[in-house]
mmCIF file of the N, C-alpha and C atoms, coordinates in Angstrom:
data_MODEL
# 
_entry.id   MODEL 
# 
loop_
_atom_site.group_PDB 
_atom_site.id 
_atom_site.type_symbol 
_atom_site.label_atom_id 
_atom_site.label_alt_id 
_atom_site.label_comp_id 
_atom_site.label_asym_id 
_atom_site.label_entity_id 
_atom_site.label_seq_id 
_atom_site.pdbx_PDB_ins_code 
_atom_site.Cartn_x 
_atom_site.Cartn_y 
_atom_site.Cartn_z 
_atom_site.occupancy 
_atom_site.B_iso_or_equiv 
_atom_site.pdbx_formal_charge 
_atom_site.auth_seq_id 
_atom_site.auth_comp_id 
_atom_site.auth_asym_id 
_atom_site.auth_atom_id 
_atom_site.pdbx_PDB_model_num 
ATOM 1   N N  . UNK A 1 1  ? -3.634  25.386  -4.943  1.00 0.00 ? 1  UNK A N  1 
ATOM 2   C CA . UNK A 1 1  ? -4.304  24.118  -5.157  1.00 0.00 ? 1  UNK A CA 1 
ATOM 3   C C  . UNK A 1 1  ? -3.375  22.990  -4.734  1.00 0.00 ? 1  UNK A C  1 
ATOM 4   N N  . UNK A 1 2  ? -4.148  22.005  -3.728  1.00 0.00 ? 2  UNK A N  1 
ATOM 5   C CA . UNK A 1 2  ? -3.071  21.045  -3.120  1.00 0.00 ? 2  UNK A CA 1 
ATOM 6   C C  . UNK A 1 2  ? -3.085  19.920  -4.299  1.00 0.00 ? 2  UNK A C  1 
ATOM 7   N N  . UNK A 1 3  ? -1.601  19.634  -4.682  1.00 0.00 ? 3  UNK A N  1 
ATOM 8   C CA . UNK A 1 3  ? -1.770  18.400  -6.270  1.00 0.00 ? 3  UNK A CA 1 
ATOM 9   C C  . UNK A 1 3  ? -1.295  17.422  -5.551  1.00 0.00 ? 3  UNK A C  1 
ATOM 10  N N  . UNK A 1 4  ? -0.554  17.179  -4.253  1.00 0.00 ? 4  UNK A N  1 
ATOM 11  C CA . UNK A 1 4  ? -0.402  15.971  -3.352  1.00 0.00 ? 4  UNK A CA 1 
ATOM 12  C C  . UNK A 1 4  ? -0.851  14.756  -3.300  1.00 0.00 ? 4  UNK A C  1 
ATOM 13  N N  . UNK A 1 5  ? -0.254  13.941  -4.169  1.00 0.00 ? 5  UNK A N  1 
ATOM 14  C CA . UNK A 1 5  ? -1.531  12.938  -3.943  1.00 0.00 ? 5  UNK A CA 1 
ATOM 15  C C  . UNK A 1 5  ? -0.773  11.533  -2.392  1.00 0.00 ? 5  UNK A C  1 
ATOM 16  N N  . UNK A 1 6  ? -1.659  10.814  -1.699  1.00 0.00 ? 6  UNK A N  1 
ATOM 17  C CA . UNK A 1 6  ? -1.246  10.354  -0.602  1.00 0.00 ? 6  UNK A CA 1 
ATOM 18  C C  . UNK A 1 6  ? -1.723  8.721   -1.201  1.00 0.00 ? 6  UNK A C  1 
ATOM 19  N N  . UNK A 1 7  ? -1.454  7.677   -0.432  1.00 0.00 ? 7  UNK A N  1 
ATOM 20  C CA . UNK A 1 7  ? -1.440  6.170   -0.307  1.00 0.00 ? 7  UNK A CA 1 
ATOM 21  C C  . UNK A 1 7  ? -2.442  5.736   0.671   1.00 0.00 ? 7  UNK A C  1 
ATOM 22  N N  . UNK A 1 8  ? -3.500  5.253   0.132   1.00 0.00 ? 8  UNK A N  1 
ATOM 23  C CA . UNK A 1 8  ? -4.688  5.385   0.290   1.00 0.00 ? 8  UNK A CA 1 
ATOM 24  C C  . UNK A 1 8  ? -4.905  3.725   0.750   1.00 0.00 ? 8  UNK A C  1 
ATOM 25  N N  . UNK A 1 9  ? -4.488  2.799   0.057   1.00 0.00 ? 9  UNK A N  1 
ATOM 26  C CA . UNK A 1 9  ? -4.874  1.518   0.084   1.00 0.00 ? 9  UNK A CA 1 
ATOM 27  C C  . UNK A 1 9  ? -3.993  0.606   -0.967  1.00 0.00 ? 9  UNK A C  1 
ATOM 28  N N  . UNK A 1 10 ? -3.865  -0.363  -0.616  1.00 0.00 ? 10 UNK A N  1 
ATOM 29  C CA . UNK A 1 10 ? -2.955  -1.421  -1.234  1.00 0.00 ? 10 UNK A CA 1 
ATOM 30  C C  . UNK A 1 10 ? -3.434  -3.047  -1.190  1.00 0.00 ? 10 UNK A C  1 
ATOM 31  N N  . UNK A 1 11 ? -3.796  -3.418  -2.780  1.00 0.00 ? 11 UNK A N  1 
ATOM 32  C CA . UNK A 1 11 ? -4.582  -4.730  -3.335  1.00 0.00 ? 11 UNK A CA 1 
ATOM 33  C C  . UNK A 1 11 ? -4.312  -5.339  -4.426  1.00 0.00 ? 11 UNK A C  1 
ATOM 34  N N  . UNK A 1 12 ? -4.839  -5.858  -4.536  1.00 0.00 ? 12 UNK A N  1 
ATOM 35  C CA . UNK A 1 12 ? -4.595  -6.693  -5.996  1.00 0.00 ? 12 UNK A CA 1 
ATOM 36  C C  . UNK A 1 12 ? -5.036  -5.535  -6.745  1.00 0.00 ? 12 UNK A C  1 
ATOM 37  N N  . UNK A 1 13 ? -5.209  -6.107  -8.348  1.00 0.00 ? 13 UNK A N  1 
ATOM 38  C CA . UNK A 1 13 ? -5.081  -5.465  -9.558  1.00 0.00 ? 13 UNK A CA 1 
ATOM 39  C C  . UNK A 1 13 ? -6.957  -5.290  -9.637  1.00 0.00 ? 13 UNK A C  1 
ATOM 40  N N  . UNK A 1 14 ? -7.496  -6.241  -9.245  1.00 0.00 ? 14 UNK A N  1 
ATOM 41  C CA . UNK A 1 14 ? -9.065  -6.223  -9.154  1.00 0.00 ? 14 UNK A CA 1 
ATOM 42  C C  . UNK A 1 14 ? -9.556  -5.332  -8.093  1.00 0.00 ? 14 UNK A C  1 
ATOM 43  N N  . UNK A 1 15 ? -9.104  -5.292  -6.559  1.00 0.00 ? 15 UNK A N  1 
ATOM 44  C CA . UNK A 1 15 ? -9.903  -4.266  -6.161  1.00 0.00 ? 15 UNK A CA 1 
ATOM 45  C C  . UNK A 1 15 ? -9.591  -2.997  -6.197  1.00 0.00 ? 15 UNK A C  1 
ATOM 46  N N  . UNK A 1 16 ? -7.822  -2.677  -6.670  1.00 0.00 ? 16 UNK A N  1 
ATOM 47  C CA . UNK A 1 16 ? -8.047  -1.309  -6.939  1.00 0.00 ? 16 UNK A CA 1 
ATOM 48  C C  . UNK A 1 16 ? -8.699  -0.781  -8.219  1.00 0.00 ? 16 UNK A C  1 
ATOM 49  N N  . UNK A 1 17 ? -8.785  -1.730  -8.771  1.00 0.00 ? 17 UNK A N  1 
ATOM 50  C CA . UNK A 1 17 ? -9.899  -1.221  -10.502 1.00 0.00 ? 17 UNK A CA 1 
ATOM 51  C C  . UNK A 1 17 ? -10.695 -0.799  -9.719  1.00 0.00 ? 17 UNK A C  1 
ATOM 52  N N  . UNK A 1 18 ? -11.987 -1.830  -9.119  1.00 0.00 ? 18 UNK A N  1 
ATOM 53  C CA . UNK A 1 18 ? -13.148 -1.270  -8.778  1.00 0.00 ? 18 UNK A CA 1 
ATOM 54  C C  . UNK A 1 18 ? -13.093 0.180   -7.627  1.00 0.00 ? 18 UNK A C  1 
ATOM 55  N N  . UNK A 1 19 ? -12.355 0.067   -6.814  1.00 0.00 ? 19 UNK A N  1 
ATOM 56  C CA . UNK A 1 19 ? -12.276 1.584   -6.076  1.00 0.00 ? 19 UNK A CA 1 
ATOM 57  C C  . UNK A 1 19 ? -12.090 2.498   -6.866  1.00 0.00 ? 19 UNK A C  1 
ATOM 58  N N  . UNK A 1 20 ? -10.742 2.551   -7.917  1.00 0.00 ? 20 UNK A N  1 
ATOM 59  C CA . UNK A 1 20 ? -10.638 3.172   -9.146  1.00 0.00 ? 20 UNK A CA 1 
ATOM 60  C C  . UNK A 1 20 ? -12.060 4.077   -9.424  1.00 0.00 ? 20 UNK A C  1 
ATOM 61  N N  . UNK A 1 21 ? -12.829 2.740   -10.060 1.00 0.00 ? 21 UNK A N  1 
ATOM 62  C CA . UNK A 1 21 ? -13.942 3.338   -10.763 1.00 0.00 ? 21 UNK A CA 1 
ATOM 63  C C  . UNK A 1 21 ? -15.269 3.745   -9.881  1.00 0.00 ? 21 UNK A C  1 
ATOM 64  N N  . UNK A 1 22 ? -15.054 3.358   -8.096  1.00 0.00 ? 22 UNK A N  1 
ATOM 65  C CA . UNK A 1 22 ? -15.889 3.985   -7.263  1.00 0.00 ? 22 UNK A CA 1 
ATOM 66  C C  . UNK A 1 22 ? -15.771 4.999   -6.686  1.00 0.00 ? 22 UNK A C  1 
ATOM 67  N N  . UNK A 1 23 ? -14.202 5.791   -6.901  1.00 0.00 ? 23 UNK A N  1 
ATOM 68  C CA . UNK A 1 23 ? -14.073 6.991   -6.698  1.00 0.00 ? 23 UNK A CA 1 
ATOM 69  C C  . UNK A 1 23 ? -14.163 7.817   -7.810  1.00 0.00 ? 23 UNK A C  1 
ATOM 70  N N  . UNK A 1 24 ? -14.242 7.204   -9.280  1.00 0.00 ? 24 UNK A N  1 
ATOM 71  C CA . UNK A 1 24 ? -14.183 8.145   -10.511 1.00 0.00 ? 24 UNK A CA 1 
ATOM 72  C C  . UNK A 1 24 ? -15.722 8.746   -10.247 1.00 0.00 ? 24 UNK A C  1 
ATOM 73  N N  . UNK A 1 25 ? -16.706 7.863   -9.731  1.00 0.00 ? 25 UNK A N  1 
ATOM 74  C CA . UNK A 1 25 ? -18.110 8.279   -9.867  1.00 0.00 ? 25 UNK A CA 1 
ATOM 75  C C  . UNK A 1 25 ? -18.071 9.514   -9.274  1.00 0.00 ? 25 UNK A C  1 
ATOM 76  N N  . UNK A 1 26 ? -17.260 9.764   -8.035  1.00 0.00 ? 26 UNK A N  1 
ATOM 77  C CA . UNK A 1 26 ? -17.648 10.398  -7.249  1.00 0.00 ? 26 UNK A CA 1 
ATOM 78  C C  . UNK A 1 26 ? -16.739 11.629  -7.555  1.00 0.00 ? 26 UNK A C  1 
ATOM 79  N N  . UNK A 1 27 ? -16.031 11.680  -8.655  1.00 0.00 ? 27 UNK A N  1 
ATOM 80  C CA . UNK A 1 27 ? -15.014 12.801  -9.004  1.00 0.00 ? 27 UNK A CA 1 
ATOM 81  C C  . UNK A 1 27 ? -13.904 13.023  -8.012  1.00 0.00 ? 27 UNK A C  1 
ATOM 82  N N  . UNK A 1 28 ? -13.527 11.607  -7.798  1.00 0.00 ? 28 UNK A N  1 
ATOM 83  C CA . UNK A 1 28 ? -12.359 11.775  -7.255  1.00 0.00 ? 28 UNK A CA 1 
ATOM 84  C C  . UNK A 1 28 ? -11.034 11.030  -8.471  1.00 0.00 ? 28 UNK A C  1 
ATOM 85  N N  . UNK A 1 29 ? -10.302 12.110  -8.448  1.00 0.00 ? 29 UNK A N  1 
ATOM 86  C CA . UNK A 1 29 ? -9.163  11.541  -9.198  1.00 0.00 ? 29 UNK A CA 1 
ATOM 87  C C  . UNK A 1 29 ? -8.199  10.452  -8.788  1.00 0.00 ? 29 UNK A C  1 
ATOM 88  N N  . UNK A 1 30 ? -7.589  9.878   -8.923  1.00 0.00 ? 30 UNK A N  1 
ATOM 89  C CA . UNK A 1 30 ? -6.734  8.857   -8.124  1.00 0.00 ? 30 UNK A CA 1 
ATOM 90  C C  . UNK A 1 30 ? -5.258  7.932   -9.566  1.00 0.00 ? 30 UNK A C  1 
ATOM 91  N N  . UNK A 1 31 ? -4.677  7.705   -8.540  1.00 0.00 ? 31 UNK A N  1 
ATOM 92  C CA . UNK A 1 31 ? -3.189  7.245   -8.957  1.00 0.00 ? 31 UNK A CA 1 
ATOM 93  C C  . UNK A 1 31 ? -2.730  6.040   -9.107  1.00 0.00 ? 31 UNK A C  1 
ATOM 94  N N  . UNK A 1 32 ? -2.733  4.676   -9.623  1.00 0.00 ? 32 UNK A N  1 
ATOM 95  C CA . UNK A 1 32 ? -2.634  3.295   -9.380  1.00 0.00 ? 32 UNK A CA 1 
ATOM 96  C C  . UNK A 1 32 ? -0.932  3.226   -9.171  1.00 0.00 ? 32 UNK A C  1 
ATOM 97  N N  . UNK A 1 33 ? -0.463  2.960   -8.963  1.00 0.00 ? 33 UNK A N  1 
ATOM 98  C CA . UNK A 1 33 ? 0.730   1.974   -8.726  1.00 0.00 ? 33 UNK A CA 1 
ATOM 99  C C  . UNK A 1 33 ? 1.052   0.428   -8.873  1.00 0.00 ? 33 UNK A C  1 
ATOM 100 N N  . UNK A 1 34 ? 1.361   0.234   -9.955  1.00 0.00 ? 34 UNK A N  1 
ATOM 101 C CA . UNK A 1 34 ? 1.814   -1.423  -9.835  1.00 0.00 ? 34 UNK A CA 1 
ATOM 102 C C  . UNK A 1 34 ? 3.452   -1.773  -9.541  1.00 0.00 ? 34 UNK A C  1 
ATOM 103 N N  . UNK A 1 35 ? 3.582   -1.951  -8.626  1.00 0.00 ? 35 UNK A N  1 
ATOM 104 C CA . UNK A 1 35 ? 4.364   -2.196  -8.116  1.00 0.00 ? 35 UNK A CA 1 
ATOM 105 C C  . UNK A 1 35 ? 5.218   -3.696  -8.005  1.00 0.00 ? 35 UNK A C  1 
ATOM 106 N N  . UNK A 1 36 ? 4.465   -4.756  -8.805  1.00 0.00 ? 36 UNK A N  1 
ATOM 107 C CA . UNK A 1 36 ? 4.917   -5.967  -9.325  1.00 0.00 ? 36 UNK A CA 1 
ATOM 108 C C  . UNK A 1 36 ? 5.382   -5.518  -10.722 1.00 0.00 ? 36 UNK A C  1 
ATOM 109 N N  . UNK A 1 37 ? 4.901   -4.708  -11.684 1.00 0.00 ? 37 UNK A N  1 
ATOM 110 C CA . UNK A 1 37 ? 5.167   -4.257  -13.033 1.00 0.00 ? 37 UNK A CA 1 
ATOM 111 C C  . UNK A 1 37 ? 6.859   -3.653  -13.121 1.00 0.00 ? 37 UNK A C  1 
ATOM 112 N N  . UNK A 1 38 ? 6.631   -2.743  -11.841 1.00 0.00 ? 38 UNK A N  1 
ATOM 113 C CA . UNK A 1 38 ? 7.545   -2.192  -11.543 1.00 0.00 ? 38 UNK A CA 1 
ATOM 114 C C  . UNK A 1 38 ? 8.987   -2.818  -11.440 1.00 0.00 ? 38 UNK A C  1 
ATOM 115 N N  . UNK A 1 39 ? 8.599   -4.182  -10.565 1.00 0.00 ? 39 UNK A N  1 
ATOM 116 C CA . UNK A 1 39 ? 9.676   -4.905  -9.937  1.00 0.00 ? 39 UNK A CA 1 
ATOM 117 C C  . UNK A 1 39 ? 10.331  -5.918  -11.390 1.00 0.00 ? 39 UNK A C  1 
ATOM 118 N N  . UNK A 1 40 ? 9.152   -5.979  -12.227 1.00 0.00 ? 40 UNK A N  1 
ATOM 119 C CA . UNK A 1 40 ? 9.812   -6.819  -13.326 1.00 0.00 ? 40 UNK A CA 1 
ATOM 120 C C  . UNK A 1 40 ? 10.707  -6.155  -14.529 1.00 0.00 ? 40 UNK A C  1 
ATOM 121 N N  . UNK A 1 41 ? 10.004  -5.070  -14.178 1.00 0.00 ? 41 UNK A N  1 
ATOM 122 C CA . UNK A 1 41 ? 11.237  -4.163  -15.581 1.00 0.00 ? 41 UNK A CA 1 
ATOM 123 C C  . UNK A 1 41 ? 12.394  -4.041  -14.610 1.00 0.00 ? 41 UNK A C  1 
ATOM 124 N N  . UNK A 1 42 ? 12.332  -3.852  -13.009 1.00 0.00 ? 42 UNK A N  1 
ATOM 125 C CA . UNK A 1 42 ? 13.470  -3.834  -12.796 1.00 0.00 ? 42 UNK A CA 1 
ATOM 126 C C  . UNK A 1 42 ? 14.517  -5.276  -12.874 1.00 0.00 ? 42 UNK A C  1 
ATOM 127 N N  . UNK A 1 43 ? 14.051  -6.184  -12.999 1.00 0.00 ? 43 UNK A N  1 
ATOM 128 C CA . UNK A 1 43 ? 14.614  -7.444  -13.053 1.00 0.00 ? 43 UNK A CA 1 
ATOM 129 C C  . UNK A 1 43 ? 14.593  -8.106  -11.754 1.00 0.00 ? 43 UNK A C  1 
ATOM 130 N N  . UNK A 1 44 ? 13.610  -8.115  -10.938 1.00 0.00 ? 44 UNK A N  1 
ATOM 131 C CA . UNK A 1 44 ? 13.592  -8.914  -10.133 1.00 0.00 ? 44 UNK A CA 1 
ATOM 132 C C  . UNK A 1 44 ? 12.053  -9.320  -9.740  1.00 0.00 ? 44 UNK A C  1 
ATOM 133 N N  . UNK A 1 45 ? 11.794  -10.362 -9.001  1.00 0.00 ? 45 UNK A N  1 
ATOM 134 C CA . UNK A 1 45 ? 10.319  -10.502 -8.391  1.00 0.00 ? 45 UNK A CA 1 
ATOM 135 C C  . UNK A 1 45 ? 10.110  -10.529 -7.087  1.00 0.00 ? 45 UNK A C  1 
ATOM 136 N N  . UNK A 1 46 ? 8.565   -10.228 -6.855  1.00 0.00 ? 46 UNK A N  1 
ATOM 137 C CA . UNK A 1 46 ? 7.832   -10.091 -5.388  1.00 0.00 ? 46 UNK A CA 1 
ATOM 138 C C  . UNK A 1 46 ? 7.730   -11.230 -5.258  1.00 0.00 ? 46 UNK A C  1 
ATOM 139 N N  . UNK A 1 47 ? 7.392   -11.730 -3.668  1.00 0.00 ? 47 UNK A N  1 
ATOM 140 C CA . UNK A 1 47 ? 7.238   -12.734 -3.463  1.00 0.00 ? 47 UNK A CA 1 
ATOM 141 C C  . UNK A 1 47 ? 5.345   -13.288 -2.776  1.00 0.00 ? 47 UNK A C  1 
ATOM 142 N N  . UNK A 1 48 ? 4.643   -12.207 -3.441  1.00 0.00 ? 48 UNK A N  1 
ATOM 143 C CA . UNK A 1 48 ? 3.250   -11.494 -3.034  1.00 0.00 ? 48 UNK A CA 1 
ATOM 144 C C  . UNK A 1 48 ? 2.530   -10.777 -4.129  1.00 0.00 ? 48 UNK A C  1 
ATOM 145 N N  . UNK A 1 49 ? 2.542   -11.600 -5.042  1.00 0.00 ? 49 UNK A N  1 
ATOM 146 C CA . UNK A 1 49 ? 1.566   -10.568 -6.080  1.00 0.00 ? 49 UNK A CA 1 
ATOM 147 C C  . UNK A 1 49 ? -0.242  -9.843  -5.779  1.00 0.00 ? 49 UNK A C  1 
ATOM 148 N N  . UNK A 1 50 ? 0.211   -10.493 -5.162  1.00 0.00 ? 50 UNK A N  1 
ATOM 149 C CA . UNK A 1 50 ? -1.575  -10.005 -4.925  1.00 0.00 ? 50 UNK A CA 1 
ATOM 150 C C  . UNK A 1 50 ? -2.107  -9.068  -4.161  1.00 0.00 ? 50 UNK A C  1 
ATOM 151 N N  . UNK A 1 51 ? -0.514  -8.269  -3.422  1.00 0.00 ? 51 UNK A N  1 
ATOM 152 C CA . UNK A 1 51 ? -0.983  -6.904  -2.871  1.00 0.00 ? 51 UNK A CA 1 
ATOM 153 C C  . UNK A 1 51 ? 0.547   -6.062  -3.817  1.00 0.00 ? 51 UNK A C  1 
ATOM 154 N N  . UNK A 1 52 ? 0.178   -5.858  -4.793  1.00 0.00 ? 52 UNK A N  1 
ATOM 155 C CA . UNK A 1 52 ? 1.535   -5.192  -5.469  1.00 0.00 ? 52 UNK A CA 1 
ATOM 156 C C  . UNK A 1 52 ? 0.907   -3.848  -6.104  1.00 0.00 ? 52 UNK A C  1 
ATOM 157 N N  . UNK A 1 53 ? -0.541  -3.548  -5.918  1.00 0.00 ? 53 UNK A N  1 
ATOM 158 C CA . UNK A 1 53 ? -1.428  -2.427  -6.619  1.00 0.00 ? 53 UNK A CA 1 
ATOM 159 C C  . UNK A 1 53 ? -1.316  -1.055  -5.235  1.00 0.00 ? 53 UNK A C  1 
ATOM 160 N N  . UNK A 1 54 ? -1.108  -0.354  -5.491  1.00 0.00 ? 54 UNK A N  1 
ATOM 161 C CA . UNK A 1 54 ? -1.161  0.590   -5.119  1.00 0.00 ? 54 UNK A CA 1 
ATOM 162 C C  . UNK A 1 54 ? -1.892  2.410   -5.218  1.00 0.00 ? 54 UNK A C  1 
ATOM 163 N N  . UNK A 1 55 ? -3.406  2.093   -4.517  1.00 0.00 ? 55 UNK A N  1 
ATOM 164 C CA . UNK A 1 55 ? -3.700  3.609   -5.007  1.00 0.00 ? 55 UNK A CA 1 
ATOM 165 C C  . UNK A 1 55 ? -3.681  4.715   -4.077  1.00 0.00 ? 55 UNK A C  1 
ATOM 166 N N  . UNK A 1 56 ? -3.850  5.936   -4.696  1.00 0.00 ? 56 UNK A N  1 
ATOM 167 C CA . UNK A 1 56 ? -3.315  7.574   -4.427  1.00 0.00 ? 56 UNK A CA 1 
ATOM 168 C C  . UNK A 1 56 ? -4.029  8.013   -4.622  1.00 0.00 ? 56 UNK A C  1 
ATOM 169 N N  . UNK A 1 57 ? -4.980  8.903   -3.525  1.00 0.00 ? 57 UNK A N  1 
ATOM 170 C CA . UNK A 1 57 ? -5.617  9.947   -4.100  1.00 0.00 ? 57 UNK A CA 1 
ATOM 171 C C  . UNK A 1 57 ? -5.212  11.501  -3.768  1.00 0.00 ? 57 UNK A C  1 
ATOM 172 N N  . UNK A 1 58 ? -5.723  12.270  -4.064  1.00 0.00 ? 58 UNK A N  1 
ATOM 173 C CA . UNK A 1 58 ? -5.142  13.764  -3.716  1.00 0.00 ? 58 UNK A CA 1 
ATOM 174 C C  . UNK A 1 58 ? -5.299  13.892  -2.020  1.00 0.00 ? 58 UNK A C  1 
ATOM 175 N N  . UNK A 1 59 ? -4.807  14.555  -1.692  1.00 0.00 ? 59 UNK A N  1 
ATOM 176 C CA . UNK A 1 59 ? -4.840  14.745  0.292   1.00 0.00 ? 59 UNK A CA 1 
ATOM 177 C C  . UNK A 1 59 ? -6.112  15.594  0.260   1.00 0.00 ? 59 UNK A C  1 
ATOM 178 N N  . UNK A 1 60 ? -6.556  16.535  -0.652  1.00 0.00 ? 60 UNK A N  1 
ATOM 179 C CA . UNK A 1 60 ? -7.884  16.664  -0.321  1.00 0.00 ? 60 UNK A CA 1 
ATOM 180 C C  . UNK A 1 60 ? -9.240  16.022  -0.811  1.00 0.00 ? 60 UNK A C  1 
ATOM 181 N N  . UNK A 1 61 ? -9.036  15.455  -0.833  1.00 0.00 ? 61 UNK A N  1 
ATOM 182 C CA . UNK A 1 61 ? -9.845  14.110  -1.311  1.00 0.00 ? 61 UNK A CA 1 
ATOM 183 C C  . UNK A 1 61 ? -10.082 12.861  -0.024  1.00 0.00 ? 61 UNK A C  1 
ATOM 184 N N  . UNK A 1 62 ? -9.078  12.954  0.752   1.00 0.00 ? 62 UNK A N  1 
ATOM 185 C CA . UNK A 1 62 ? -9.035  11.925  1.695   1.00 0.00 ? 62 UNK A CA 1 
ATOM 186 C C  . UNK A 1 62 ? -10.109 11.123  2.452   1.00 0.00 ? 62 UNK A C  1 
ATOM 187 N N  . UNK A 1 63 ? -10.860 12.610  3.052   1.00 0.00 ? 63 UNK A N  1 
ATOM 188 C CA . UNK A 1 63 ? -12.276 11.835  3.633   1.00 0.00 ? 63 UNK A CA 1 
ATOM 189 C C  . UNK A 1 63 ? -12.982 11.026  2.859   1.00 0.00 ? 63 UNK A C  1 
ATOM 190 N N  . UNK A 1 64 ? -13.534 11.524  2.047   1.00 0.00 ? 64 UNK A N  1 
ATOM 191 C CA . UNK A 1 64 ? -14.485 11.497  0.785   1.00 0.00 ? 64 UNK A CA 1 
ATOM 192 C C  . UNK A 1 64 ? -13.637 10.166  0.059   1.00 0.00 ? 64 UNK A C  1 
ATOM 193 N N  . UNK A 1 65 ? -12.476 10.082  0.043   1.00 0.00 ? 65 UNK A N  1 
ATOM 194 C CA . UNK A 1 65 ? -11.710 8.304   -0.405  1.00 0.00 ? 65 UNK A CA 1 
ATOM 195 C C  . UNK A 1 65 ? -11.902 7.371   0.760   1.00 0.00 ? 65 UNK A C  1 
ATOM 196 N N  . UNK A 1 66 ? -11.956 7.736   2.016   1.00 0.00 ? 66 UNK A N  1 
ATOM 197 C CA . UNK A 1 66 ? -11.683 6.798   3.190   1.00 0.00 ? 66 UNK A CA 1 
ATOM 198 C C  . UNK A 1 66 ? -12.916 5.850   3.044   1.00 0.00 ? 66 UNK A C  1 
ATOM 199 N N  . UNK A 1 67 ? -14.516 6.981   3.401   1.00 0.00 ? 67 UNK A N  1 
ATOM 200 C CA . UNK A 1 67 ? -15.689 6.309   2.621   1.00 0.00 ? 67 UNK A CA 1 
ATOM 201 C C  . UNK A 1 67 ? -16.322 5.475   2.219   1.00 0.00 ? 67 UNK A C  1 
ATOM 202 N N  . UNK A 1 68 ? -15.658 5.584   0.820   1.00 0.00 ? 68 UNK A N  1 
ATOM 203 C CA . UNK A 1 68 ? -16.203 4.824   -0.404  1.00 0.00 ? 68 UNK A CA 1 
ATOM 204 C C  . UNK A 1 68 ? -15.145 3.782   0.085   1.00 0.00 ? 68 UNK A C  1 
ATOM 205 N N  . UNK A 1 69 ? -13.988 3.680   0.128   1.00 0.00 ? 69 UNK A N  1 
ATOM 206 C CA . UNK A 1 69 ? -12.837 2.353   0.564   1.00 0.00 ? 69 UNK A CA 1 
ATOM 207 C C  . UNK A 1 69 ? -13.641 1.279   1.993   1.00 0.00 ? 69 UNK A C  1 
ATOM 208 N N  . UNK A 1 70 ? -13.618 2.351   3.087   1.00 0.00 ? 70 UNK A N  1 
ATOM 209 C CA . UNK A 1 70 ? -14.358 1.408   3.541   1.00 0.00 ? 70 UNK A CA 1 
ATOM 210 C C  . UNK A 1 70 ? -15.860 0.850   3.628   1.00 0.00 ? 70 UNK A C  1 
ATOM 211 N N  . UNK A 1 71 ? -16.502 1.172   2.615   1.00 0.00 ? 71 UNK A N  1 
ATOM 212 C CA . UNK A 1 71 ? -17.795 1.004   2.375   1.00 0.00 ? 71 UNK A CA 1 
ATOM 213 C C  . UNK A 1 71 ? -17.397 -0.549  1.285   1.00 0.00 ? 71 UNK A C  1 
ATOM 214 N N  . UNK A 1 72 ? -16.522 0.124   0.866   1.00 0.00 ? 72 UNK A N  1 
ATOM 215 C CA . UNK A 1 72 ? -16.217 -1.338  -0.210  1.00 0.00 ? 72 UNK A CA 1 
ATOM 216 C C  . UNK A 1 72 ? -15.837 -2.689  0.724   1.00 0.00 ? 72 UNK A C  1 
ATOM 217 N N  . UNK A 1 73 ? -14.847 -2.258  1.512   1.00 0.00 ? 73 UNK A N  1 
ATOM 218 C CA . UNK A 1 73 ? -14.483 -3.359  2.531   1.00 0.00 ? 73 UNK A CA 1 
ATOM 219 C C  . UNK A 1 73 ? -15.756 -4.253  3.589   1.00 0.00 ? 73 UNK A C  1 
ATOM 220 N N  . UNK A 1 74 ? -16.369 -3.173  4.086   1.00 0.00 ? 74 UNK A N  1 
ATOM 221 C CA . UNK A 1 74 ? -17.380 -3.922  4.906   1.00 0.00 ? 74 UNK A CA 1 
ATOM 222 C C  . UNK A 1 74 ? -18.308 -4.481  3.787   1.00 0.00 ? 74 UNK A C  1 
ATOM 223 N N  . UNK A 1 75 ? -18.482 -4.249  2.419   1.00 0.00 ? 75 UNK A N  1 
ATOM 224 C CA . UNK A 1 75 ? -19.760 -5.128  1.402   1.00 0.00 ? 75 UNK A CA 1 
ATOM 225 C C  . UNK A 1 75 ? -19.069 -6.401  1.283   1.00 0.00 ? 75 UNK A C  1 
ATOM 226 N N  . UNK A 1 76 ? -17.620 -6.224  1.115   1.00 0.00 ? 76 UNK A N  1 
ATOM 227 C CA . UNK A 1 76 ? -16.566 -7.044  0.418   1.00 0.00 ? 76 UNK A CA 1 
ATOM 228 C C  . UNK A 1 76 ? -16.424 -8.335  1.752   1.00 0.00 ? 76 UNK A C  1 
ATOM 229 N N  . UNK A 1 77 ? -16.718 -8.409  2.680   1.00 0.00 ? 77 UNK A N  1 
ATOM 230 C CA . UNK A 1 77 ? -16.261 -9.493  3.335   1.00 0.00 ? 77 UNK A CA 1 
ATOM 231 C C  . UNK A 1 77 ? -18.138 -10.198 4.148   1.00 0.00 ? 77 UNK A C  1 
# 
């Protein structure tokens, strides 16, 4: 069983929620990354908060994430 998970897309804290919860529909598992959270326990700051989210889904999952991501993007603009 591949547990790999890969870097899928990178956003604010709002659109990876909603992908979040547009791949949960679809039983895809996935990984957030905050990566501003990150930078503050380490003691320093970004100079870009608003792409500091980071999500992961499993490598077999990929197609089936690409999808729904860009289905969100083309509604989204």
């Amino acid at each position: 069983m591949d547990t790999k998970y890969v870097h899928i897309f990178t956003g604010s804290m709002i659109e990876v929620n909603r992908l979040v919860s547009d791949l949960s529909e679809e039983d895809i598992k996935s990984i957030v990354e905050d990566e501003g959270k990150s930078a503050v326990l380490a003691g320093f700051a970004l100079p870009n908060l608003s792409l500091t989210h980071r999500l992961l889904v499993k490598k077999k999952d990929i197609k089936k994430a690409e999808t729904i991501i860009n289905n969100y993007l083309s509604n989204d603009s």
